[in-house]
C-alpha positions in Angstrom: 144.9 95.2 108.1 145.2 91.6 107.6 144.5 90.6 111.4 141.0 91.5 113.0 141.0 92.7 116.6 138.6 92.7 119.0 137.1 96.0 119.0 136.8 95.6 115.3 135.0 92.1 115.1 132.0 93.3 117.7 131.7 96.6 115.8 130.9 94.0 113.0 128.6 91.9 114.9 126.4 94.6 116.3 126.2 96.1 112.8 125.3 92.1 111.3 122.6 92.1 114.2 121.0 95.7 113.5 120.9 95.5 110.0 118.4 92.4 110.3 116.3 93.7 113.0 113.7 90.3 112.7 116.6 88.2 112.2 118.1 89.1 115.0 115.0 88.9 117.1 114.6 85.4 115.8 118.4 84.7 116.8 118.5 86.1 119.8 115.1 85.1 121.4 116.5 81.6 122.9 119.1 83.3 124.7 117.2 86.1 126.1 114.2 83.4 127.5 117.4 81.2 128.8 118.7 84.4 130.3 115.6 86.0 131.8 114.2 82.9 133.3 117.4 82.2 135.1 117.9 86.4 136.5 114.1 86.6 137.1 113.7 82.7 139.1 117.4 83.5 140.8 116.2 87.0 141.9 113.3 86.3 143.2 114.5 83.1 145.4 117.5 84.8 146.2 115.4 87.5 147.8 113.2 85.1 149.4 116.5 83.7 150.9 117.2 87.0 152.4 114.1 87.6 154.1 112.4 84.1 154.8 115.7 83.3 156.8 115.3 86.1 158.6 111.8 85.9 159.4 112.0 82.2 160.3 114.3 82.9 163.0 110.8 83.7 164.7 110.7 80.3 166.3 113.8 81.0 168.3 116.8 79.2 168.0 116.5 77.8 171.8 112.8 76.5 170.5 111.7 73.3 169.6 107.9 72.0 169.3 106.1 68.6 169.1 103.4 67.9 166.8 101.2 64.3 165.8 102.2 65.6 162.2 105.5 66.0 160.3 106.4 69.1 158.6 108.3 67.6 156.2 105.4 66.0 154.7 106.5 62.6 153.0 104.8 59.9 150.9 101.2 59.1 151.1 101.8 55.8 152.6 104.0 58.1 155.1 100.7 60.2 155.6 98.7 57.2 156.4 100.8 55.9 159.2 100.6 59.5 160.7 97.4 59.4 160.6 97.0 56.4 163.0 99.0 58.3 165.5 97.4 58.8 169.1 96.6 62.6 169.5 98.9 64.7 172.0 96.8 66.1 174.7 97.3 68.3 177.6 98.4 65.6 179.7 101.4 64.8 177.7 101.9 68.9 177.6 101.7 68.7 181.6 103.8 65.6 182.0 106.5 67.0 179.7 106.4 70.4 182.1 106.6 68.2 185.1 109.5 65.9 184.2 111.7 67.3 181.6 114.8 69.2 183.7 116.5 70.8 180.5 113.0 72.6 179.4 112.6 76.0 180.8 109.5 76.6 179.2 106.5 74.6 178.1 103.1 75.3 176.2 100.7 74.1 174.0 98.8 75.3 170.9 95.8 74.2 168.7 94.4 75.6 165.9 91.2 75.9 163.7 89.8 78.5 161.3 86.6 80.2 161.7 84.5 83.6 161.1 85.0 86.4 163.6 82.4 88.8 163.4 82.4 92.2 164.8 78.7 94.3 164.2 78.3 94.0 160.4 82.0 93.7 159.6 83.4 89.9 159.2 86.3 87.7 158.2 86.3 84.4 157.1 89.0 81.9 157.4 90.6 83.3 160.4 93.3 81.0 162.1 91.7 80.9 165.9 94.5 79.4 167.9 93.9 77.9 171.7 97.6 78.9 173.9 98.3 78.0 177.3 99.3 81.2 179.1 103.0 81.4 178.8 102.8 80.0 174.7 103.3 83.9 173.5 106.8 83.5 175.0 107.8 80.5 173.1 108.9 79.7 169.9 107.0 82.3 167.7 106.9 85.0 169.7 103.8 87.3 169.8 104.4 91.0 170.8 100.9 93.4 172.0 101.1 96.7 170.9 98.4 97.5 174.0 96.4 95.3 176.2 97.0 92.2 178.4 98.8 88.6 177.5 96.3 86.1 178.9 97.0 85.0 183.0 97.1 81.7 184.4 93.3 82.3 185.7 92.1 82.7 182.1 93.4 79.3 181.3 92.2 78.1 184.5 88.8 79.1 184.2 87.9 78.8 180.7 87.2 82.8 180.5 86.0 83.8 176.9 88.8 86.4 176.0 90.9 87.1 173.1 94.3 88.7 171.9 93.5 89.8 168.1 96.0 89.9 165.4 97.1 93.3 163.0 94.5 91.8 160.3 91.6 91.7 162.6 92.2 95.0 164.4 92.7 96.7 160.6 89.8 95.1 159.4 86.6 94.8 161.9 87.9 97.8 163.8 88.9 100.7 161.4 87.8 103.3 163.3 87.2 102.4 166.5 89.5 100.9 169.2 89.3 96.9 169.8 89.8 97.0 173.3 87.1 96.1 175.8 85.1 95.6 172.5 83.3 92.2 172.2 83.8 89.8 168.9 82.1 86.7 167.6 83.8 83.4 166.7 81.7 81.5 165.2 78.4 81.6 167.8 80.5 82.9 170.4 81.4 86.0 171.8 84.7 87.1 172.9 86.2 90.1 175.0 89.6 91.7 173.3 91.9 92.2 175.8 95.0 91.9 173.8 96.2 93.6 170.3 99.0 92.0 168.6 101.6 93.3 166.7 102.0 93.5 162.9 104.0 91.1 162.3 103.9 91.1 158.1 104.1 88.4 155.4 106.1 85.3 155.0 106.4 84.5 151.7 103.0 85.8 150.9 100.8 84.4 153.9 100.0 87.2 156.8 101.1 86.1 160.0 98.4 89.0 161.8 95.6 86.9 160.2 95.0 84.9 163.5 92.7 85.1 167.4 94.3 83.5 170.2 91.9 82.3 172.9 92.9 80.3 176.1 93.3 76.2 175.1 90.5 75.1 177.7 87.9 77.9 176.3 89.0 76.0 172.9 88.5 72.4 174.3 85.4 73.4 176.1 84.0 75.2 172.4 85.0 73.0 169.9 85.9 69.8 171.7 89.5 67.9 173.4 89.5 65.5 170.6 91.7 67.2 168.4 95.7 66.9 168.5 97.5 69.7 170.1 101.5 71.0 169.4 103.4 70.8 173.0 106.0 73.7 172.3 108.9 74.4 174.2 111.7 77.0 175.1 115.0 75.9 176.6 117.8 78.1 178.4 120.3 77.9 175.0 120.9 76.2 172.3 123.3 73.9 173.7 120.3 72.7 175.7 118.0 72.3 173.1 119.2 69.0 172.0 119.2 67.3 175.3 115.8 68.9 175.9 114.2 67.1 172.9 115.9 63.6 173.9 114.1 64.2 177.0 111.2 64.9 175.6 111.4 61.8 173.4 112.2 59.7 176.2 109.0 61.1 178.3 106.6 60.6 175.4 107.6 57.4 174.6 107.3 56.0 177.6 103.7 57.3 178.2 102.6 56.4 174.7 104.2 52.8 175.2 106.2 52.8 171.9 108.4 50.1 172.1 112.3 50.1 171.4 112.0 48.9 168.1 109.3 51.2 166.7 109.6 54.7 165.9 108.6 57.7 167.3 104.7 58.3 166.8 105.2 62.1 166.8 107.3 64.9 165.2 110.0 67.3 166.6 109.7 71.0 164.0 112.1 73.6 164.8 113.4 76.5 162.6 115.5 74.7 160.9 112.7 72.4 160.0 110.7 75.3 158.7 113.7 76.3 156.2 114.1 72.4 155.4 110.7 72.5 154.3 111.3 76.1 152.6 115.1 74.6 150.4 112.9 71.6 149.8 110.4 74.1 147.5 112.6 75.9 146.2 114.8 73.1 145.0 111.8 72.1 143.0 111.5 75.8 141.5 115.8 75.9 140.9 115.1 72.2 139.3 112.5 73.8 136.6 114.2 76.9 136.0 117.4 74.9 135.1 115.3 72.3 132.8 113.8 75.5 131.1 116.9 77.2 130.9 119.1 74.8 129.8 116.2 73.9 126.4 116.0 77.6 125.7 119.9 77.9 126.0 120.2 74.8 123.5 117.5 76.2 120.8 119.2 79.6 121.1 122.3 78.1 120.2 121.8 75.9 117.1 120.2 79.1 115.8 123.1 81.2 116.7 125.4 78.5 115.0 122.6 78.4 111.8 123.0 82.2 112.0 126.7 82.3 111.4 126.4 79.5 109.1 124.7 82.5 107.0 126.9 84.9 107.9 129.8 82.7 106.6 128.0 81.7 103.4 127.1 85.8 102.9 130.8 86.8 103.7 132.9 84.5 101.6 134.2 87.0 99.5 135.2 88.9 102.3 137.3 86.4 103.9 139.3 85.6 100.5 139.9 88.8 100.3 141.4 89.1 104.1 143.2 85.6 103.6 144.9 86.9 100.3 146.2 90.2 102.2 147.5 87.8 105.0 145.5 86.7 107.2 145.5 83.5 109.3 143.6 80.4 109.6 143.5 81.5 113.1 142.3 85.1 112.9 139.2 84.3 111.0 138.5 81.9 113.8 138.7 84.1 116.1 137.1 86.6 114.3 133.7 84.4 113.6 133.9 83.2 117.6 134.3 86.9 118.6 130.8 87.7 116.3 129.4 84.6 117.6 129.8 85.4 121.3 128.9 89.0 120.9 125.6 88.0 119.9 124.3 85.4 122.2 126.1 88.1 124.8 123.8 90.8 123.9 121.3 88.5 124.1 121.9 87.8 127.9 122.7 91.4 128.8 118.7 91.5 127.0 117.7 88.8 128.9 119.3 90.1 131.9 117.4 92.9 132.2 114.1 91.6 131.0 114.4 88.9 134.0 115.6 92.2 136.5 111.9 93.7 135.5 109.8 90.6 135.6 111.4 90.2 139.0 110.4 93.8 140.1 106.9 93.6 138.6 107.0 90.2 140.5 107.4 91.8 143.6 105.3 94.7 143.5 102.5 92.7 142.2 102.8 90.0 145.4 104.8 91.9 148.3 107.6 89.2 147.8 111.1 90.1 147.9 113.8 89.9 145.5 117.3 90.7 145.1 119.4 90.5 142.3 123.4 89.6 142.8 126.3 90.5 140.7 127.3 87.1 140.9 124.2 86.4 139.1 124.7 88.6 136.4 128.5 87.8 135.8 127.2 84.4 135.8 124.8 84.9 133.3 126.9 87.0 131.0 129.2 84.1 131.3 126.9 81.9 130.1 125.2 83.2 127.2 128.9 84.3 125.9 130.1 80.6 126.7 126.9 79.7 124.9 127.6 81.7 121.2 131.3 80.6 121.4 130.2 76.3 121.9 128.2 76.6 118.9 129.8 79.1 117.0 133.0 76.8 117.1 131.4 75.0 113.9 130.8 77.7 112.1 133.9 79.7 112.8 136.0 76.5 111.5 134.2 76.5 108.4 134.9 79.8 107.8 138.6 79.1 108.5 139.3 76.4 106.2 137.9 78.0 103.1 140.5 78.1 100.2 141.4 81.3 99.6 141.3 81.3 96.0 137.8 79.4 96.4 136.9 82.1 98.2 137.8 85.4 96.1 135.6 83.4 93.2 132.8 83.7 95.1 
């Protein structure tokens, strides 16, 4: 009787915490906003993980494009010097098809947004992109559920037809199939030849939200002067790498950058894109840690504050167990096993407030999210390394009371 086990010392800690029902709201409500941020941030990115590198595989691992701008952003100063950058142009798009050997492929895209119109029905901020005819085959691949891919005459002659995305078919055309039907972008009117395929949502932007005209109808409509992206497939991904020294080597040359400057355009590939993606999350892992980590500390010191009670409230009761025999050590253990059992059942709390946030998360925004056990072992391990750190102090003072001190209480 003199030794407390295990099974024993939680009984008593769950009884401490459901006696004091506010108390132990108070105690526990660090640990469980530690806990919940960390399940419901980790759950959500985790499931982003899953899917986003999955969906950016889209650009094709043999796939590389060139742009005036870089992805990766960078500082203003960066931005500026970007900025003065000569735009790429068809010509540097036919030059690269001419002279790089390792490309198998190349196009071109450019991009604006406008209103497309169809009768009464309209969308604003549409993304209306220009291709050359064999783009839809490189990098981010577009797929027609019925209809045509534009042809090289198209291109050739300027012809004012379109390929529409999921959104635009759902949207202006309900009830009525887009084919042969004519739309307006902006002040101009467009034959549908093409439907594409529903692609879905990347991290909560539509990727059917688009109209793909040929890139000379979008010169001749809204002007040359605007930089394009010069995209381009290779055989493998062996190749890809001697393809974009190519490249480089090509553009340079025509853009007379000298040896000792840098390049005045960007390479992106898919592992650009999920650069770009780690680089926001990182940001999101950073907070969620800072947050965390404060709501971990306050939930502590009044775990420790708690026990501090508990040890002032159960004097008595630990002469008593000292005078029948008990160690120094067991009534450590004892207040360290109470200690832990809270700010535990604070993170299995927290651990399942954080699972439905997640969940309501999702539901709400379409975003994935997965939980792992390693996640929740983690957390469990946590939150019960958490109670035993700062009930150490307590537990201590608890063990060192004189016995005889003690039974006079």
């Amino acid at each position: 009787m003199a030794r407390i086990n295990l099974n024993e010392s939680v009984s008593m800690a769950m009884s401490s915490l459901w006696s004091n029902k506010l108390r132990t709201f108070l105690t526990l409500l660090g640990i469980i906003i530690g806990v919940l941020s960390i399940i419901a941030v980790v759950s959500i990115i985790q499931g982003l993980n899953n899917y986003v590198y999955t969906k950016f595989a889209f650009y094709g691992a043999n796939d590389f494009s060139v742009s005036k701008f870089s992805m990766t952003g960078g500082s203003l100063k960066e931005w500026r010097e970007m900025l003065k950058r000569k735009d790429l142009t068809l010509d540097d798009m036919r030059l690269v098809r001419n002279q790089c050997k390792s490309c198998e492929l190349v196009g071109a895209t450019v991009n604006t947004t406008r209103t497309v119109k169809f009768r009464n029905q309209y969308l604003k901020d549409v993304n209306v992109r220009g291709v050359t005819h064999l783009d839809h085959i490189i990098g981010s691949v577009v797929e027609l559920e019925r209809g045509r891919h534009f042809q090289r005459e198209d291109e050739e002659h300027s012809r004012y037809v379109c390929i529409i995305g999921a959104d635009i078919t759902e949207k202006l055309f309900p009830y009525l199939d887009p084919l042969g039907k004519r739309i307006k972008i902006g002040t101009h009117n467009f034959l549908v030849v093409g439907l594409g395929q529903e692609k879905g949502k990347v991290i909560g932007f539509s990727q059917d939200n688009y109209v793909r005209i040929p890139i000379t109808t979008f010169h001749k409509i809204y002007g040359s002067r605007r930089s394009i992206d010069i995209n381009i497939h290779t055989l493998s991904q062996e190749q890809l790498e001697t393809a974009r020294e190519e490249v480089r080597t090509i553009l340079r040359s025509k853009r007379h950058v000298s040896f000792k400057d840098p390049d005045d355009f960007s390479f992106a590939s898919s592992e650009t894109f999920i650069q770009v993606y780690k680089t926001l999350t990182s940001s999101i892992y950073i907070a969620m840690i800072a947050i965390s980590s404060l709501a971990l500390l306050v939930g502590g010191i009044v775990v420790m504050n708690i026990m501090l009670v508990a040890v002032t409230e159960r004097t008595k009761e630990i002469g008593i167990r000292m005078a029948i025999g008990a160690r120094r050590n067991d009534i450590l253990i004892q207040f360290l096993i109470e200690a832990a059992t809270i700010s535990t059942t604070g993170g299995i709390i927290g651990i399942l407030i954080g699972f439905a946030i997640a969940k309501v998360f999702t539901a709400v925004t379409s975003w994935p999210s997965s939980i792992e056990p390693v996640s929740i072992a983690v957390a469990i391990f946590v939150s019960a390394s958490v109670g035993i750190f700062f009930g150490i102090y307590p537990a201590n003072k608890a063990a060192k009371l004189d016995p005889i001190e003690a039974l006079r209480a």
